[in-house]
N, C-alpha and C positions, 0 to 999 in steps of 0.2 A: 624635525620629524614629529617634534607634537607639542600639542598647549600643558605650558604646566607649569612649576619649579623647580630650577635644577636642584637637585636634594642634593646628590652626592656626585661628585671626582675622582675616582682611586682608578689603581691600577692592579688588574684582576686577570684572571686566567680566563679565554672565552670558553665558550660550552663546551665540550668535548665535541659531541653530539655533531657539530654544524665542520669538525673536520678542518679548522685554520689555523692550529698550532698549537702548543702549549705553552707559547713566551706569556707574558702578560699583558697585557694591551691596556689602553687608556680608556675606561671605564665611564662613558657621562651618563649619567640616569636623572630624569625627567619626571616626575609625579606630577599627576592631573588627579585635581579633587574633583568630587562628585558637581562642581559648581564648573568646571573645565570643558573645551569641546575636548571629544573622544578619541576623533579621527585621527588615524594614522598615515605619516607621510613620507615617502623613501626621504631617506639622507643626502643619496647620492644618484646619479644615474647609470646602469647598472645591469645586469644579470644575478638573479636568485637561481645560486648555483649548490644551494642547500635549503631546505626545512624539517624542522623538529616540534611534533606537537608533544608537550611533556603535560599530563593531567596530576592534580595535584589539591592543595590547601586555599585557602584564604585568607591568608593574615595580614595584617599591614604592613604595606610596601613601604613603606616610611620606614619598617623594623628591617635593617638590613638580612641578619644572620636570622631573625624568624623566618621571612619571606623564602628563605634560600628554596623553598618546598612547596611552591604557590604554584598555582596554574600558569603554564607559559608558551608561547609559539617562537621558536627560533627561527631565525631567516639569517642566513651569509649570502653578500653580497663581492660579485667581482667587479669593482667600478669601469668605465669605459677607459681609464688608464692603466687598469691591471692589476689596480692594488684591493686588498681583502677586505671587507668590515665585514660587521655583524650586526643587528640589533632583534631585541627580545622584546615582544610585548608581552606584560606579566599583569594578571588579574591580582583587583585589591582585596580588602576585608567587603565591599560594598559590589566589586566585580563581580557577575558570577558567569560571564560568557565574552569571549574571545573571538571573534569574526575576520577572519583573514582573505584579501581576494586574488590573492595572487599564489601561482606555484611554481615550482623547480621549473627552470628556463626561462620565464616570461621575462621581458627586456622592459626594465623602469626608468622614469622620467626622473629626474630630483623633481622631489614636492609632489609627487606624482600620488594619489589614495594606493594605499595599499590594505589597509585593513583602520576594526576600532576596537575599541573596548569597553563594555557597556560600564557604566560609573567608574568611579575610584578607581586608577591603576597606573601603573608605571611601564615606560619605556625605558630599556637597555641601548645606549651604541655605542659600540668596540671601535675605537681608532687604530688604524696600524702602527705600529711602534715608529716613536719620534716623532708624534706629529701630537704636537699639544693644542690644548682644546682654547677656544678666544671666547669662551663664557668661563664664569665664574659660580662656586653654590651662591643657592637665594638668587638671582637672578629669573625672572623670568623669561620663560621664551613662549614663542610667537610661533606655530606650526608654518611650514614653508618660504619663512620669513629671517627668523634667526640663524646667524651663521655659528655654527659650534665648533670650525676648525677650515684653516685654509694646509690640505690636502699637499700644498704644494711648496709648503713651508713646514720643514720639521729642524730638527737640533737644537743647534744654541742659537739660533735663529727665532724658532717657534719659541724656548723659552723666556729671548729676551723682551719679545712681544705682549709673553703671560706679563712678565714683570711690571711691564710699563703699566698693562692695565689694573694690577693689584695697586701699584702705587695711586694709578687715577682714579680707583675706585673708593680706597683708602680717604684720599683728597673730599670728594665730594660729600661720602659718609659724616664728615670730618664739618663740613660748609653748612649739613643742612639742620635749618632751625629747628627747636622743641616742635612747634608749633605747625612745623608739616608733618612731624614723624609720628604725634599722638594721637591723631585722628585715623592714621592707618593701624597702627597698634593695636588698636581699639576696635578694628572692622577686621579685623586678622583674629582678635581673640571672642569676637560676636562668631565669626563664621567656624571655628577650631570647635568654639562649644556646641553649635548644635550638630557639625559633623560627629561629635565625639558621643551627644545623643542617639543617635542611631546606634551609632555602634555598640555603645550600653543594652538600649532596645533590642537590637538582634542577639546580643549575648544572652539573653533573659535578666539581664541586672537594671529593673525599672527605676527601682527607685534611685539610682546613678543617672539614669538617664533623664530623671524630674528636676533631679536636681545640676545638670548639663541643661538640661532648658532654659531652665530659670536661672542661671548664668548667661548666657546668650542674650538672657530677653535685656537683663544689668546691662551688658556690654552694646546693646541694641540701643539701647535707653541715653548709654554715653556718649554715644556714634550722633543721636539725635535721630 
């Protein structure tokens, strides 16, 4: 549903607001940097048979229990097999508008646009209970591309699958040389610094922010 990294995995209570329960559901959330496309893409294909536009803060979506109070558009969805989800798109510290093109009843494609988010922000999607997610945190994904959960596999089914792939993921981590992983390190902590300038900048804290540049430029320098 969108470009980004998957930050976080938990298991959360969905919106009230959007009316699908109060069990806790399987939580995947998605952050797209200011360097990420925006666009928003249904999960599933579907019926929006709820929306909540909630007006709010700005803080970084990265900060779980900050963010809780950030700007967000909720949409629940009734899949064309009848099962519930949900997803939130939530404005970052760099977001400051929310564009959504669909409303209550319109009939969605998977992958289908449904809205964006201008910079920095994160997507919410609520899986029905028992149905675990086939992405892992840090992982990236790929807007209409990534699978984040097969719908049609849950229990000790769904989890012996998470397994294998923690184990396979594990493995690989485990395989790959110094020598591939410092060059990304290095283009990960070049890009963290000058996003992290901005942010200083818009807070009014420049001289943080001169000196997040001038980190960047170090990290730029290593990168080649």
């Amino acid at each position: 549903p969108a470009d980004g990294i998957v930050s976080a995995i938990a298991e959360v209570v969905p919106p009230k607001e959007l009316e699908i329960g109060e069990e806790p559901m399987t939580r995947i959330s998605i952050f797209m940097s200011v360097f990420s496309v925006h666009v928003n893409r249904a999960p599933m294909a579907g019926k929006i048979t709820k929306m909540f536009y909630r007006p709010g803060a700005f803080v970084d979506v990265s900060l779980d229990k900050e963010s809780e109070n950030n700007e967000r558009q909720e949409l629940a969805m009734e899949t064309v097999t009848g099962q519930k989800i949900a997803f939130v798109q939530i404005a970052g510290l760099v977001a400051r508008r929310i564009l959504t093109f669909v409303k209550e009843g319109d009939q969605l494609k998977a992958g289908e646009r449904f809205g964006l988010i201008r910079f920095g922000s994160r997507l919410d999607v609520y899986l029905p209970k028992g149905v675990a997610p086939l992405v892992l945190e840090g992982q990236t994904a790929v807007a209409g591309e990534t699978i984040l959960a097969d719908m049609a596999v849950c229990g000790p089914r769904a989890k012996g699958i998470l397994s294998d792939m923690l184990k396979d993921s594990r493995k690989r981590i485990k395989d790959l040389p110094l020598n591939r992983i410092a060059p990304n390190l290095v283009t990960l902590f070049a890009l963290s610094s000058g996003v992290t300038s901005i942010r200083f900048a818009m807070e009014g804290k420049f001289e943080f922010a001169v000196f997040s540049i001038l980190m960047a430029s170090v990290f730029d320098a290593l990168d080649g």
